[in-house]
C-alpha positions as CSV (number, residue, x, y, z in Angstrom):
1,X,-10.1,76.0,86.6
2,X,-10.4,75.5,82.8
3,X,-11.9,77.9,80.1
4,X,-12.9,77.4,76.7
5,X,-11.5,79.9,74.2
6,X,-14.3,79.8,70.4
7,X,-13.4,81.5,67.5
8,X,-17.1,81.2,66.1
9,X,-17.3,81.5,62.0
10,X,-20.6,81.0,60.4
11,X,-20.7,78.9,57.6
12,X,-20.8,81.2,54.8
13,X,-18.6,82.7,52.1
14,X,-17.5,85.2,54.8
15,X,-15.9,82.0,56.5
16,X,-14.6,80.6,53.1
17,X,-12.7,83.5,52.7
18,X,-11.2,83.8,56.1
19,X,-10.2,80.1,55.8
20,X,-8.4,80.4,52.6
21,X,-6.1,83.0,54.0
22,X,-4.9,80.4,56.1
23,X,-3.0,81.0,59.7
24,X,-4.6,81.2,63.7
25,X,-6.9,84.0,64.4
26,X,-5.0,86.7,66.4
27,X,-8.2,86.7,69.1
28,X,-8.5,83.4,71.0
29,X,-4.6,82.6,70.7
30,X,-3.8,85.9,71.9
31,X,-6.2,85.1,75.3
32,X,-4.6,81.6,75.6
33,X,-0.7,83.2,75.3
34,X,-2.3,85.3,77.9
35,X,-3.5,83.2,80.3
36,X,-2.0,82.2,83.7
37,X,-0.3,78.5,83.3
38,X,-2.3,77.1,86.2
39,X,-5.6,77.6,84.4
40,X,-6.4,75.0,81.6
41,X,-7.1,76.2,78.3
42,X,-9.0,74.7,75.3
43,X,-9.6,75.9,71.9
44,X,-11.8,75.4,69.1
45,X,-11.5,77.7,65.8
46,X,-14.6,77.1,63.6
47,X,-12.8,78.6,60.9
48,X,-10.6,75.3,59.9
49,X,-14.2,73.6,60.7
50,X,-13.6,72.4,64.2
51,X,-16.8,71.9,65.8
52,X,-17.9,73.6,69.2
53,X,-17.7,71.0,72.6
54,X,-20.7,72.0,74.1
55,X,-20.2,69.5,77.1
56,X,-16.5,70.8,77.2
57,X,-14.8,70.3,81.0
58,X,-14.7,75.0,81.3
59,X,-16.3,76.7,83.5
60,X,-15.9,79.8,81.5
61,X,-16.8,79.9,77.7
62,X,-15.1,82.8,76.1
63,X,-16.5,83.1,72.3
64,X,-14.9,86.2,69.5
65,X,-16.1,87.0,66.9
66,X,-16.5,89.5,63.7
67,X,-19.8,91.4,62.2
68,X,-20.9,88.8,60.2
69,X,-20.6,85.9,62.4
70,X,-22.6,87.8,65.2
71,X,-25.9,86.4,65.0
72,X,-24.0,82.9,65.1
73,X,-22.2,83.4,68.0
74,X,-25.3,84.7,69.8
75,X,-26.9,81.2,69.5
76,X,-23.7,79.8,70.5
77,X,-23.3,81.7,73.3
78,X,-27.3,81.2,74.7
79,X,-26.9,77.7,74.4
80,X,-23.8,77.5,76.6
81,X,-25.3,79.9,78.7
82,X,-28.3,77.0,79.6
83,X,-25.7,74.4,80.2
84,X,-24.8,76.6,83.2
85,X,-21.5,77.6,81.6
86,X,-20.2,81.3,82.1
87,X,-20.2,82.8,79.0
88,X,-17.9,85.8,77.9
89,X,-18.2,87.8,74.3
90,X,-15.2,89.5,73.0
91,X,-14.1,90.6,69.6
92,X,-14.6,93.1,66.8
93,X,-18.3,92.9,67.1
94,X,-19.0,93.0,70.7
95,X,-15.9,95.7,71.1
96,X,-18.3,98.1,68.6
97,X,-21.9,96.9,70.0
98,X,-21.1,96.0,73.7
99,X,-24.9,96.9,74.3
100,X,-26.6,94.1,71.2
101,X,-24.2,91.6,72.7
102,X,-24.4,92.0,76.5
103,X,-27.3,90.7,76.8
104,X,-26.4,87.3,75.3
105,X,-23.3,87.0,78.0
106,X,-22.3,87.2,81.4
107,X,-19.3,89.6,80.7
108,X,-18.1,91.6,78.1
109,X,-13.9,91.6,77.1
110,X,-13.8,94.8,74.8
111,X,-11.1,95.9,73.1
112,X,-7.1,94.3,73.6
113,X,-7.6,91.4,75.9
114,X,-3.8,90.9,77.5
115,X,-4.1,92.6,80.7
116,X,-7.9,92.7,81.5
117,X,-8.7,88.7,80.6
118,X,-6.2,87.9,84.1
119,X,-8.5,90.8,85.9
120,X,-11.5,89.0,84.2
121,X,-10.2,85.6,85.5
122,X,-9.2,86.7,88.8
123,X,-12.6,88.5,89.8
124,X,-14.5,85.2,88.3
125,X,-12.2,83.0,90.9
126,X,-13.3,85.7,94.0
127,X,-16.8,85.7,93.0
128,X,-16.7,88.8,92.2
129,X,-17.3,89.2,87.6
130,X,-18.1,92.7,86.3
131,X,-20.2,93.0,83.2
132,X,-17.6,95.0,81.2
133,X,-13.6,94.6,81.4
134,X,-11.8,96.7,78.9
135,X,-8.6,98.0,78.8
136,X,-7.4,101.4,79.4
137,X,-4.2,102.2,77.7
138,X,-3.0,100.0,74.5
139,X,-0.8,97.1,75.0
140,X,3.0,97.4,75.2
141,X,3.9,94.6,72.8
142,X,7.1,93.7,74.8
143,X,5.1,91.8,77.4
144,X,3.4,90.1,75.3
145,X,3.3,85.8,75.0
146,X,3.8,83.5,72.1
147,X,1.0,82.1,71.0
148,X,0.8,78.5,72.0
149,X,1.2,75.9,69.3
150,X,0.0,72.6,71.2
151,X,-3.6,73.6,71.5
152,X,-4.1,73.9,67.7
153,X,-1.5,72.1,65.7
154,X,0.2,74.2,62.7
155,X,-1.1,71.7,60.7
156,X,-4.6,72.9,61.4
157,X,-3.6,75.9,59.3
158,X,-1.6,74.1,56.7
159,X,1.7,74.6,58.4
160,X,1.4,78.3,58.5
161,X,1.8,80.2,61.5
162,X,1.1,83.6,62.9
163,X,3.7,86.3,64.7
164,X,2.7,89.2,65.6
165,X,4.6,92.2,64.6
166,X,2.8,95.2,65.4
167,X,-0.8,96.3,66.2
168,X,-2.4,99.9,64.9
169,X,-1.6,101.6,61.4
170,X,-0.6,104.7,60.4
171,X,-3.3,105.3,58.2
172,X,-6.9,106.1,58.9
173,X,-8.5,104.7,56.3
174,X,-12.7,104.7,56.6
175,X,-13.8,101.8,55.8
176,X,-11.1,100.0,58.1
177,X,-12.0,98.3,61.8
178,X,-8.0,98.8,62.8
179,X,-7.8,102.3,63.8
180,X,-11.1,102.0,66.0
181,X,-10.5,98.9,67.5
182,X,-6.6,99.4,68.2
183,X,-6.3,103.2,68.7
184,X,-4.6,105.9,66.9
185,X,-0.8,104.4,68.4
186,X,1.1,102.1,65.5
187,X,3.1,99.7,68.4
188,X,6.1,98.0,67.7
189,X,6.8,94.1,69.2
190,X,10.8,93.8,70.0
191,X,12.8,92.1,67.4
192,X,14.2,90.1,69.2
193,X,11.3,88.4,70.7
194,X,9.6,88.2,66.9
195,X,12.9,86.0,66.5
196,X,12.9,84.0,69.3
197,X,9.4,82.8,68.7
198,X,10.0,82.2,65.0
199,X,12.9,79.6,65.9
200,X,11.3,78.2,68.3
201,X,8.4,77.2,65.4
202,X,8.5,73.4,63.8
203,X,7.1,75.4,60.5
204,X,9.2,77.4,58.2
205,X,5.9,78.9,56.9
206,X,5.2,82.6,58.7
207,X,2.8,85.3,58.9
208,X,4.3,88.2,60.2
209,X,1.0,89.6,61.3
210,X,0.9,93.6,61.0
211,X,-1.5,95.7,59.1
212,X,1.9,97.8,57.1
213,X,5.0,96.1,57.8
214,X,6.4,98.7,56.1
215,X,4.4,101.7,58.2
216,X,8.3,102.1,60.1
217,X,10.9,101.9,57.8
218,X,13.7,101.4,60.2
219,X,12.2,99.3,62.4
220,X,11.2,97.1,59.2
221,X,14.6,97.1,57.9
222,X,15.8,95.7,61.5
223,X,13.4,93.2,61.4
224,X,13.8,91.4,57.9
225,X,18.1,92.2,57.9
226,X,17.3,89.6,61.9
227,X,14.9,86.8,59.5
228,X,17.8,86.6,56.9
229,X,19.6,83.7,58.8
230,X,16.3,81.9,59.7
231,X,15.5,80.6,56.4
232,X,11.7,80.9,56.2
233,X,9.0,82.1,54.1
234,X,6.6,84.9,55.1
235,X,3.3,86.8,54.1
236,X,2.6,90.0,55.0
237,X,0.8,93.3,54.5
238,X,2.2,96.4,53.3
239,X,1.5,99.3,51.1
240,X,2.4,99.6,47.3
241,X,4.5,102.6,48.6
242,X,7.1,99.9,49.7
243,X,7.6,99.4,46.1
244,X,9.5,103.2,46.0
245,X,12.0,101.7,48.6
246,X,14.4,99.5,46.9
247,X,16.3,98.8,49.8
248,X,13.7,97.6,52.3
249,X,12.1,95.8,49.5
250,X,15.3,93.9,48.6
251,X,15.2,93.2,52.3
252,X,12.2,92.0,52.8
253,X,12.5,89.3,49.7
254,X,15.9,88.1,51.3
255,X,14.4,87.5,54.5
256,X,11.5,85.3,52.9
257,X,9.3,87.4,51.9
258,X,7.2,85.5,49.2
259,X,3.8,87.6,49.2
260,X,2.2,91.2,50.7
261,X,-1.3,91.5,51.0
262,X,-1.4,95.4,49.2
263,X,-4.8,97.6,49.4
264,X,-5.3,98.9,45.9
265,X,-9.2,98.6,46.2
266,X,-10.4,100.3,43.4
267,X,-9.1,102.3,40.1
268,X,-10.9,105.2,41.1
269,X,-9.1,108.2,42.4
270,X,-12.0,110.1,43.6
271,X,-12.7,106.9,45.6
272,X,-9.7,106.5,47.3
273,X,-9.1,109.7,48.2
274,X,-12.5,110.1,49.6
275,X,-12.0,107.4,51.8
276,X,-8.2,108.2,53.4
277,X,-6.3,106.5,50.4
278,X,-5.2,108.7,48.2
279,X,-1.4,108.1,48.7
280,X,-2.6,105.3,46.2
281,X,-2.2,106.5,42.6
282,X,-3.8,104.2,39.7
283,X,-1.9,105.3,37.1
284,X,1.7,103.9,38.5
285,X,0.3,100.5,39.9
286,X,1.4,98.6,37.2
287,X,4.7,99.7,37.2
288,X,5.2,99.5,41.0
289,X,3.8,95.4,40.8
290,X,6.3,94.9,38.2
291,X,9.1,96.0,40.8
292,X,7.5,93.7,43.1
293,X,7.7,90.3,40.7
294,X,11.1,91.8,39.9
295,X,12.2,90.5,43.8
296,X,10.4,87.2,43.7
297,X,7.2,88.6,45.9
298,X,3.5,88.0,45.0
299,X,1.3,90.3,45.4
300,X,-2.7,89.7,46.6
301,X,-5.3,93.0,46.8
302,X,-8.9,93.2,46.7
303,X,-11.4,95.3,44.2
304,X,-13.8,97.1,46.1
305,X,-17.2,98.1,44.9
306,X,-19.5,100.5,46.2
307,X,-18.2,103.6,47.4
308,X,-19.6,106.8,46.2
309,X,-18.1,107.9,43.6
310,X,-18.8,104.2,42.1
311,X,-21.0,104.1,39.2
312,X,-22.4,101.2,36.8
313,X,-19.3,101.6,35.4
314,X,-16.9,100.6,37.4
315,X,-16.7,97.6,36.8
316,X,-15.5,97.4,33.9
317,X,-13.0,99.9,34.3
318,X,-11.6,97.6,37.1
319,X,-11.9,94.5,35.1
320,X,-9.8,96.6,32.5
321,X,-7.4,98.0,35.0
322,X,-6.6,94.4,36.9
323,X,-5.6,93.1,33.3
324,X,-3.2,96.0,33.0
325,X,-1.3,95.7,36.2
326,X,-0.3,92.1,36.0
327,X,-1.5,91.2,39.8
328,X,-0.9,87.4,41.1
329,X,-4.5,87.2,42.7
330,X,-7.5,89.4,43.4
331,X,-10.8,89.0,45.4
332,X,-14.1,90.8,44.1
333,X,-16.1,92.1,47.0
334,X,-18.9,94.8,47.9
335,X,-18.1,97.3,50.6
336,X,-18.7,96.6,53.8
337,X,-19.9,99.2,56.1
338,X,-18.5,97.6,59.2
339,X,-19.7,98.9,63.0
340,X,-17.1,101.1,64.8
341,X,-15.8,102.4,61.0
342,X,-16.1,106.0,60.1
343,X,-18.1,104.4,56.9
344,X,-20.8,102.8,59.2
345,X,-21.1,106.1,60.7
346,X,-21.3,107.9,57.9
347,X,-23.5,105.6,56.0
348,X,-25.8,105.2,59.0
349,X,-26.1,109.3,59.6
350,X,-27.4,109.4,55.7
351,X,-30.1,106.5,56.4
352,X,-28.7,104.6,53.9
353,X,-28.5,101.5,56.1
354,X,-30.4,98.8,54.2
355,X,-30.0,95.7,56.5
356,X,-28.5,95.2,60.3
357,X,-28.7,91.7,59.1
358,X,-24.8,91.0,60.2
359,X,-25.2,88.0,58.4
360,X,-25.2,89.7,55.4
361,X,-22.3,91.6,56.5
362,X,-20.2,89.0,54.2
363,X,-18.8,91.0,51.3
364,X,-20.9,89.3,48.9
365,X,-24.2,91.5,49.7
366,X,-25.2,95.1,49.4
367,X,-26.4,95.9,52.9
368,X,-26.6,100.0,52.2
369,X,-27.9,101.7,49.5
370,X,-25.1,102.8,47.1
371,X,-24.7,106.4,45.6
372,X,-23.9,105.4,42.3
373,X,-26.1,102.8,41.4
374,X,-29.2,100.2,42.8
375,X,-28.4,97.3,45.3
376,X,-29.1,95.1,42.5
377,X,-26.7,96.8,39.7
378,X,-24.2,96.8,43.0
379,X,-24.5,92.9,43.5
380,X,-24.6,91.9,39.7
381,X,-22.2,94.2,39.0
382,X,-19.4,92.3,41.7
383,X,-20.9,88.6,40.3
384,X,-19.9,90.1,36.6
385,X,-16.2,91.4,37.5
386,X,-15.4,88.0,39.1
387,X,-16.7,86.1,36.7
388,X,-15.1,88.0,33.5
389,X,-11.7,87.9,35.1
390,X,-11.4,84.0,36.5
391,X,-11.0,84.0,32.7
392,X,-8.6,86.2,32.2
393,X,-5.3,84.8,31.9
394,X,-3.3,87.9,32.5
395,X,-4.7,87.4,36.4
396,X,-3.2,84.0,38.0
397,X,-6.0,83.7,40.5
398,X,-9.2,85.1,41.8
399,X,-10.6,84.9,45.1
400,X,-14.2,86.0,45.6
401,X,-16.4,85.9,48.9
402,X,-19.2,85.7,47.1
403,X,-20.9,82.7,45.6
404,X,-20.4,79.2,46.3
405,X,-17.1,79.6,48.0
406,X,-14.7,80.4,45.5
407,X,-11.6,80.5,47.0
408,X,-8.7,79.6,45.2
409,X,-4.5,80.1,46.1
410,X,-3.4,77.6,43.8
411,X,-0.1,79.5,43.1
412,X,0.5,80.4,46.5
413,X,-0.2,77.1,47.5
414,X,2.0,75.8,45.1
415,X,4.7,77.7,46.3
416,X,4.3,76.4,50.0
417,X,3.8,73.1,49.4
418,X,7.1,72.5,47.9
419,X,8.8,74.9,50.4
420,X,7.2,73.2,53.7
421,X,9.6,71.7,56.1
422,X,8.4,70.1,59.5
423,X,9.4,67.9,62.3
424,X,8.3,64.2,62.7
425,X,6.6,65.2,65.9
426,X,4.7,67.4,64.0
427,X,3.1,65.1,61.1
428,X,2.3,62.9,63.8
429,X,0.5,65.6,65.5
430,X,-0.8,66.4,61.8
431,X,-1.8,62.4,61.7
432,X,-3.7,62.5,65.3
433,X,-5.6,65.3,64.3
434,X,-7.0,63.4,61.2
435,X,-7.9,60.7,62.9
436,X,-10.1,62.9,65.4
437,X,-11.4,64.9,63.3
438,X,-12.5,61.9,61.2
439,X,-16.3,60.4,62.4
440,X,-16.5,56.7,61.4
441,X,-20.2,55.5,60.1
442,X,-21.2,53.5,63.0
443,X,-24.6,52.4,62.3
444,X,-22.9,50.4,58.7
445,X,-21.1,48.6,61.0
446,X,-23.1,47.9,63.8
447,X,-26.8,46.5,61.1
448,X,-23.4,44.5,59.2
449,X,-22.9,42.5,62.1
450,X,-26.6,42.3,63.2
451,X,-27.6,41.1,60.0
452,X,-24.6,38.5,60.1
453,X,-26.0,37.3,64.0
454,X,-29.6,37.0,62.0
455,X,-27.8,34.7,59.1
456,X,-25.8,31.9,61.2
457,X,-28.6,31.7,63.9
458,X,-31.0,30.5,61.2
459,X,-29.5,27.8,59.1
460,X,-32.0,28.8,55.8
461,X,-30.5,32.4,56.4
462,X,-26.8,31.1,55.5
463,X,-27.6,33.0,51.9
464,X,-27.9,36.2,54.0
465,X,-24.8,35.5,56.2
466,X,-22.8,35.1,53.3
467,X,-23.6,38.6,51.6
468,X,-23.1,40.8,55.0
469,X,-20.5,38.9,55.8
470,X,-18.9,40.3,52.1
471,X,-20.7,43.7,53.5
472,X,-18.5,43.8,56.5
473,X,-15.4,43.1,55.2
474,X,-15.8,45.3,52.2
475,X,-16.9,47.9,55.5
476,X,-13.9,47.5,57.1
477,X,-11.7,48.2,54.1
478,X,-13.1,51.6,54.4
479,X,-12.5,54.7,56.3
480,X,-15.9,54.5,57.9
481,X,-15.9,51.3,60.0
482,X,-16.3,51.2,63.2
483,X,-13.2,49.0,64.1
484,X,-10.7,50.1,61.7
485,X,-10.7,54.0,60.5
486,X,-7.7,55.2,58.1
487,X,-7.4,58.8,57.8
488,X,-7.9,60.1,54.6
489,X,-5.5,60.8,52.4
């Protein structure tokens, strides 16, 4: 038995910005760590632009996805669904609107997949599939799998890989899929099984994936005091509260730490406490990034624009308060009132819903009517802020998922590039890949030769045999022949 395991990504900012972030998607490698060894598994992440086999040896097709790649995965999943495949939805999406997506699949996997994807397999061997398999009770993270590495090389993801670390958060913040999707429990993975996988990597390059790394201090401080000896570098996500705690902070940077993703959102205090963040305070942000920097550690967050208390405004108040503060990098993006949120909810409850167009669920579109201000000022306002501060020097980097996929880590990819190490196994893995993923131009090569066939059969044609003949081997000295193909460099 074989299955087929699709991350499906629409092309689209939303995509760009997912991309840039860099490392596996927690969804289809934690259903391959989870499934039994004597079923084969295959995966294909559209994300790093691999393209979906859709006369793949499976006989089940599992596809995940997110809100804005919905509609996407929905073709996908109709077309498989002809070829006689059996086709399984899972995801954020399908979790929050089992009943839009079940009629586009044979069975639904809602919620944590360890545990219910063997039932799901084990019911599809007898004959026997149910429409719906979720879980009852949340995951103990002690039983859980590495995730693979030889289905998707680390080099897919430019030598960065994930480890998970917990699942959950602590806070309950309203505009956030965590809580809803993962329950009100924070979980903690062993440490010693965080370690194990981590040396067992060919990349010294690590996201230790948790939504607050800092949410338990002790357990935190066990973890990075473990990393010390193992010499890597690691992103992360925490809160600007670890800033207060000079110890775990010093901790963290000793054990790689190189950059936090931190949720600062908006300079608005009326905003963030509104929406569960008020622990955030404005005024002290600058201060608290400086005692980042002052440990080696970048930090990335986001400006968010839309929420109620938002007016025209805003945005240059943020635009002012992101020169202030000194952050490494910052992406621009409109609120997204995501399905299964308390926002959504809310949002929907008031009827000001504008669009169920997931597509335009991206970050870069105003699918709700705003409080504050029109769609339009909402839009224009988010294209103004990213455009004013690319130029600002005081901010090293800007990403943005909204127009013409602007997404830049030049600094962070600085830093990784001259702090990769890998394995010759691995660069050869890295090579391979390249060369599959590369299409040669048949058709040059294949009229080249005809043409040449045309010129030495007809001795008044020797002009024309001469020129293709030039044609072919100019062909061949390219990465596009049909003989020879060189990957690129």
């Amino acid at each position: 038995m074989n299955v087929y395991l699709i991350k499906a990504s629409a092309p689209g900012p939303f995509k760009e910005y997912k991309k840039a972030l860099g490392s596996p998607p927690q969804n289809i490698f934690s259903v391959a760590a989870t499934t039994p060894f004597d079923i084969g598994v295959k995966l294909c992440d559209e994300t790093i632009d691999m393209r979906p086999d859709f006369r793949v040896k499976a006989d089940i097709v599992a596809i995940f996805f997110h809100t804005p790649d919905a509609f996407h995965a929905y073709a996908m999943a109709e077309k498989y669904k002809k070829k006689g495949y059996t086709v399984v939805l899972g995801g954020l999406h399908a979790s929050f609107m089992p009943e839009e997506a079940a009629p586009h699949c044979d069975a639904l996997l809602l919620g944590e997949a360890e545990g219910v994807w063997e039932e799901l397999l084990r019911d599809y061997q007898a004959g026997v599939l149910a429409k719906c398999y979720q879980r009852k009770n949340p995951v103990d993270l002690a039983t859980l799998k590495p995730y693979p590495v030889n289905l998707i090389p680390p080099s897919r993801y430019k030598h960065i890989w994930s480890v998970l670390v917990t699942r959950g958060c602590v806070h309950r913040c309203d505009f956030c899929v965590i809580p809803p999707f993962f329950g009100n429990q924070f979980r903690r993975r062993p440490v010693e099984n965080i370690v194990a996988e981590i040396k067992a990597l060919s990349t010294n390059w690590v996201e230790l994936h948790s939504d607050n790394l800092a949410a338990d201090r002790e357990y935190a401080l066990e973890l990075f005091n473990a990393l010390k000896p193992l010499n890597i570098n690691w992103v992360g996500e925490a809160t600007i509260k670890l800033a207060d705690d000079e110890e775990l902070l010093k901790a963290a940077a000793e054990s790689g730490c190189r950059e936090l993703l931190i949720g600062i959102e908006t300079p608005s205090k009326d905003a963030l406490s509104g929406t569960g963040k008020g622990f955030v305070e404005p005024e002290s942000i600058r201060e608290k990034i400086e005692v980042f920097h002052s440990h080696g550690v970048s930090i990335l967050s986001s400006m968010i624009f839309g929420f109620d208390s938002h007016g025209p405004e805003i945005f240059k108040e943020s635009l002012e308060f992101c020169k202030q503060i000194g952050i490494d990098s910052v992406e621009a993006v409109i609120l997204i009132p995501f399905p299964g949120t308390k926002q959504f909810a809310q949002i929907e409850a008031e009827g000001r819903i504008l669009s169920k167009d997931w597509a335009l669920y991206d970050g870069s579109n105003a699918v709700f009517q705003p409080k504050g201000m029109t769609p339009k000022q909402l839009e224009e306002g988010t294209e103004w802020f990213w455009r004013e501060i690319e130029r600002t020097k005081r901010v090293k980097n800007v990403t943005s998922p909204s127009l013409n996929d602007r997404i830049k880590y030049k600094e962070y990819e600085k830093i990784r590039s001259k702090n990769i190490t890998t394995s010759s196994d691995r660069n050869k893995t890295s090579l391979r890949s390249s060369m599959a993923t590369h299409k040669p131009k048949y058709w040059l090569s294949i009229l080249g030769l005809t043409l040449i066939a045309i010129g030495l059969l007809f001795d008044w044609y020797w002009v024309w045999g001469v020129l293709f003949t030039l044609w072919a081997l100019i062909d061949i000295k390219k990465p596009t022949n049909l003989f020879v193909r060189r990957c690129p460099s």
